[in-house]
C-alpha positions in Angstrom: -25.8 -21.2 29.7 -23.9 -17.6 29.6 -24.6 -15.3 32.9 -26.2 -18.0 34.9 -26.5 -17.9 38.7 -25.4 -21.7 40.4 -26.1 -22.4 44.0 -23.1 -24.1 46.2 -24.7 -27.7 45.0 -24.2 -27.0 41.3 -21.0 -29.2 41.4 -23.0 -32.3 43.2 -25.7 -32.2 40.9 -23.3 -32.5 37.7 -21.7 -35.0 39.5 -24.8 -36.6 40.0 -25.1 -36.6 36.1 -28.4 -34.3 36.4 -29.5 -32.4 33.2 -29.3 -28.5 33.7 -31.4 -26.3 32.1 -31.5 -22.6 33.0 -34.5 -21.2 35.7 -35.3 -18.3 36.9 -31.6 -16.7 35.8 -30.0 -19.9 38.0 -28.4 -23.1 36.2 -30.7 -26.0 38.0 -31.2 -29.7 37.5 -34.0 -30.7 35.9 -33.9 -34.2 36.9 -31.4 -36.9 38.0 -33.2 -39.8 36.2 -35.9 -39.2 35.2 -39.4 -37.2 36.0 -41.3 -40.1 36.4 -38.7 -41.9 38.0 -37.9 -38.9 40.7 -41.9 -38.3 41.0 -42.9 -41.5 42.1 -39.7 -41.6 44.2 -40.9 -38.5 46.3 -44.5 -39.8 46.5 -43.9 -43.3 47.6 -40.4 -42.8 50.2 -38.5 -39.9 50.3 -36.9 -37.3 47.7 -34.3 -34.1 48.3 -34.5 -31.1 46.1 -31.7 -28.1 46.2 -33.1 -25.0 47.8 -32.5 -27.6 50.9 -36.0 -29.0 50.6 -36.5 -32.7 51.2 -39.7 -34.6 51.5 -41.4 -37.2 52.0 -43.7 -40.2 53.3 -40.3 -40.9 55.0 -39.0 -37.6 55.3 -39.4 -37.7 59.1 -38.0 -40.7 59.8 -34.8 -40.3 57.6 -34.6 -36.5 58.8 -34.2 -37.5 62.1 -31.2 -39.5 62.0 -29.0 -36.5 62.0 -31.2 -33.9 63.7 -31.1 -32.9 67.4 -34.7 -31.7 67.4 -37.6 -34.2 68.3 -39.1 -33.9 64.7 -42.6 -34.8 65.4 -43.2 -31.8 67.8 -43.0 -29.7 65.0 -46.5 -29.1 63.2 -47.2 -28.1 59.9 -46.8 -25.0 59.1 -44.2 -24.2 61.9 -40.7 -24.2 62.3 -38.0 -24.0 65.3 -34.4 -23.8 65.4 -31.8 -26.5 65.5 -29.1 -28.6 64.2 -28.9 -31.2 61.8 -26.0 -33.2 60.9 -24.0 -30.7 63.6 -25.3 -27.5 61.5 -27.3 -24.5 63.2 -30.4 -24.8 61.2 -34.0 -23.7 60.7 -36.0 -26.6 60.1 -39.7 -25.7 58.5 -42.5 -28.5 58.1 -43.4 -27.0 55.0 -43.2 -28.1 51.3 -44.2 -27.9 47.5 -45.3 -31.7 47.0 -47.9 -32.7 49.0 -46.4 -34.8 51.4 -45.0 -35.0 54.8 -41.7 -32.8 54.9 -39.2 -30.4 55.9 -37.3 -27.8 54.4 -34.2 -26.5 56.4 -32.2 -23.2 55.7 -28.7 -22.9 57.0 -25.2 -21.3 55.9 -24.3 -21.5 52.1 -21.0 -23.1 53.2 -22.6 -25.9 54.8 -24.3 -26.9 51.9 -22.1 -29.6 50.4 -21.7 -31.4 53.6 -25.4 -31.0 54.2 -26.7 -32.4 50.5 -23.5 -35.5 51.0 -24.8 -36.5 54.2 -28.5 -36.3 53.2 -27.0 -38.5 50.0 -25.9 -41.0 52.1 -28.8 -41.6 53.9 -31.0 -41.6 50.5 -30.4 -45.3 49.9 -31.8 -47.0 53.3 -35.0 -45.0 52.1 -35.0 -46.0 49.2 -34.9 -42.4 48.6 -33.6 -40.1 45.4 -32.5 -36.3 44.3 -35.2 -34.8 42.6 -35.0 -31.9 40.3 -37.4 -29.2 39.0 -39.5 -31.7 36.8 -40.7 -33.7 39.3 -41.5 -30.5 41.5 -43.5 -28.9 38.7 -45.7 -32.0 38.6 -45.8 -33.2 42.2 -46.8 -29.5 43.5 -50.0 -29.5 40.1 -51.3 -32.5 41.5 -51.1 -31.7 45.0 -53.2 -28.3 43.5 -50.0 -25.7 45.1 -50.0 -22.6 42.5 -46.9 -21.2 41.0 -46.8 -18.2 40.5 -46.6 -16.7 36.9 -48.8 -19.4 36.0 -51.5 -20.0 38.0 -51.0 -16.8 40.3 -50.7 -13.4 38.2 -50.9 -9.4 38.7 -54.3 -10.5 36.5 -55.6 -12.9 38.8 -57.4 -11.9 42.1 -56.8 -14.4 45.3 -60.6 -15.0 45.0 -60.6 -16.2 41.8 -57.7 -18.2 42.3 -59.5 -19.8 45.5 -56.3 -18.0 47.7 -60.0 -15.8 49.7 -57.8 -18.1 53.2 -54.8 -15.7 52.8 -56.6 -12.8 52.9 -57.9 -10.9 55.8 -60.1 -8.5 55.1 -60.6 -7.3 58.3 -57.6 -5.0 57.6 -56.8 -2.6 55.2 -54.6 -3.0 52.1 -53.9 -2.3 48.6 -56.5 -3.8 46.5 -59.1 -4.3 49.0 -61.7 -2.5 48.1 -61.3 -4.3 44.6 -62.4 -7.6 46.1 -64.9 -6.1 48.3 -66.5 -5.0 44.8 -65.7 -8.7 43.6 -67.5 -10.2 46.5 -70.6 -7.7 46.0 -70.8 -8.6 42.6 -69.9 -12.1 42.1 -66.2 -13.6 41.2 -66.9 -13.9 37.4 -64.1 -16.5 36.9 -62.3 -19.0 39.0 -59.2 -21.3 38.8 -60.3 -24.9 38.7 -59.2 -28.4 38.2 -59.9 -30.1 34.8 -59.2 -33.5 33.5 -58.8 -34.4 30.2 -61.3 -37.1 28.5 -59.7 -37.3 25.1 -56.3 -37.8 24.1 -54.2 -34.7 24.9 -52.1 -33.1 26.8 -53.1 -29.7 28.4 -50.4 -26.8 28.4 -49.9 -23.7 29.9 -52.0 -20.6 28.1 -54.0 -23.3 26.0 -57.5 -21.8 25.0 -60.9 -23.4 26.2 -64.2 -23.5 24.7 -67.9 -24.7 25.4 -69.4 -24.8 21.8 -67.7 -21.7 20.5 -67.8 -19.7 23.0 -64.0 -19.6 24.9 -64.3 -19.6 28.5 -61.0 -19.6 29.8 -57.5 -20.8 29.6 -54.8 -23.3 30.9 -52.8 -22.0 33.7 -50.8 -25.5 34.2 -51.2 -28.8 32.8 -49.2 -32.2 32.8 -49.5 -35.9 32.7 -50.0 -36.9 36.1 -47.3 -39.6 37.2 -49.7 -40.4 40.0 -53.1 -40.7 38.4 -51.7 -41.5 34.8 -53.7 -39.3 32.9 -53.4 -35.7 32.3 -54.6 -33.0 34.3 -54.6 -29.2 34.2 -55.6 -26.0 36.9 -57.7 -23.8 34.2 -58.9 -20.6 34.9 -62.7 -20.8 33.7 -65.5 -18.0 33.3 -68.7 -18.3 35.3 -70.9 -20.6 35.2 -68.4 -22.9 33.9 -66.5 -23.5 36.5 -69.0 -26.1 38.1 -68.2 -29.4 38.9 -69.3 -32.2 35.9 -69.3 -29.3 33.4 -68.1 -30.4 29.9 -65.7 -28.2 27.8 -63.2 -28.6 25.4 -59.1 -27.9 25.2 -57.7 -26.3 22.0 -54.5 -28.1 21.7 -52.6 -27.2 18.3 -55.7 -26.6 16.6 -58.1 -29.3 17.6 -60.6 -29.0 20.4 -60.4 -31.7 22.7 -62.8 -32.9 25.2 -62.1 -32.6 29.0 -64.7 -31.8 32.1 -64.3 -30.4 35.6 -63.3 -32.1 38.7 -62.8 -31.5 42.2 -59.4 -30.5 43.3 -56.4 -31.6 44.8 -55.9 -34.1 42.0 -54.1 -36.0 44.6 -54.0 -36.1 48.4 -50.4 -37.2 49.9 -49.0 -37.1 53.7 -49.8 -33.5 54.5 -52.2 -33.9 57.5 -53.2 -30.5 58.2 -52.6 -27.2 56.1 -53.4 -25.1 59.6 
C-alpha cells in the first residue's frame, strides 16, 4: 500500500488486528471482525469508527461518561462546543448509520488518548470498533447516499430525491437546469429495490423490464439487518413506482427484483430537522 495517507489511529487499528485496505488515497480498516459482526454491533449497542465518529442506540449514554456537556440538549443536526475526556471538542449529533449518535472533531494529537479511552468504555456497552464495511452497509440501509455512487456530476438532487437541500428561492449554478426539470418532469429517480431471486445487486449493474433497460445499480449489498439484499437503483420513468417489477443483470442473467419504499431500515435517528 505504496504512498498511502494514515490518520493518527493507524497504529490502534493494526493493533487491533483490523484488515487495511487502501480508501480514498488513506490506509483504513475495513473491519475489526467482521462486517456482520461490527454491523449488528452498531445497530443493536454502540460502535466507534475513525474520522472520530461513534454511534449508537447507546451512543449517548456511553458518550456521556466522559463529556462535560449535558448530551441530550443537543438536537439532531446541531452541535456545541465542549470537552470530552478533558479534550476541547466539537461534538455534532450527526452520523452515517442511522442511529442515535455523535461525531466529535478535536486536535490530531489527541486522538490516541481519545479512541483508548472510548476503547475502554466499549466493553460495558457491549460496544465494538467498526471499520468501512460495516459503514458502507449500515449508511445503504439507512438510505444515506455516498457520493460517487449514488450522488454524481450526472445525477441532479431531484432525481436523487436531495429537491430538501435545495433552495430555489436563490440563485445558483445549475438552477435554471432543475427549474427546466421540474417544468418538464424528472424523467428518472433513485429508488430503493429489493431483490426477489437469488442475487446480489452491485454497483453499475444494468436493469431491464422485458428488454428494454431502465436504469442501473448505484449501491447494492446484503442487508445484515433485513437478511436479504437490497440496492438504491437509479430507474427511468415510469418505473420508478412502487410494486413495479424489473429485473437485475447480474453476470449475465437477469434476475427478478421489484420496487420498495425506502429507508430499507429505520434506526434511532428521531428527527432529520
Amino acid at each position: 500500500m505504496e504512498n498511502l495517507k494514515r490518520t493518527p489511529l493507524f497504529d490502534e487499528h493494526v493493533r487491533l488486528g483490523a484488515k487495511m485496505v487502501p480508501f480514498g488515497g488513506w490506509e483504513m480498516p475495513v473491519w475489526y471482525t467482521s462486517l456482520k459482526d461490527e454491523h449488528h454491533t452498531v445497530r443493536n449497542n454502540v460502535g466507534i469508527f475513525d474520522v472520530s465518529h461513534m454511534g449508537e442506540p447507546k451512543a449517548e449514554e456511553m458518550l456521556q461518561e466522559i463529556s462535560g456537556v449535558d448530551l441530550k440538549e443537543i438536537p439532531y443536526y446541531n452541535f456545541t462546543e465542549g470537552r470530552i475526556n478533558g479534550i476541547p471538542c466539537l461534538i455534532s449529533r450527526t452520523g452515517y448509520t442511522g442511529e442515535d449518535g455523535f461525531e466529535i472533531y478535536f486536535d490530531r494529537e489527541a486522538a490516541v488518548p481519545m479512541w483508548r479511552k472510548l476503547m475502554e468504555l466499549l466493553p460495558k456497552y457491549d460496544g465494538k470498533p467498526a471499520g468501512l464495511g460495516a459503514r458502507d452497509t449500515l449508511r445503504l440501509e439507512a438510505t444515506y447516499l455516498l457520493y460517487g455512487n449514488d450522488m454524481t456530476d450526472d445525477i441532479t438532487p431531484l432525481e436523487a430525491g436531495l429537491k430538501w437541500a435545495v433552495d430555489m428561492e436563490k440563485d445558483f449554478i445549475g438552477k435554471e437546469i432543475l427549474l427546466k426539470e421540474k417544468e418538464t418532469g424528472i424523467r428518472r429517480r433513485l429508488k430503493g429495490i429489493e431483490m426477489l431471486e437469488r442475487g446480489i445487486p452491485r454497483h453499475g449493474y444494468k436493469i431491464f423490464v422485458g428488454d428494454e433497460e431502465v436504469g442501473f445499480i448505484t449501491s447494492g449489498t446484503v442487508s445484515p439487518t433485513l437478511d436479504k439484499p437490497v440496492a438504491l437503483a437509479m430507474l427511468n420513468k415510469p418505473y420508478y413506482k412502487k410494486d413495479t417489477e424489473i429485473e437485475v443483470e447480474i453476470r449475465g442473467k437477469r434476475v427478478k427484483a421489484k420496487v420498495i419504499k425506502t429507508p430499507f431500515y429505520r434506526g434511532s435517528v428521531k428527527t432529520r430537522k
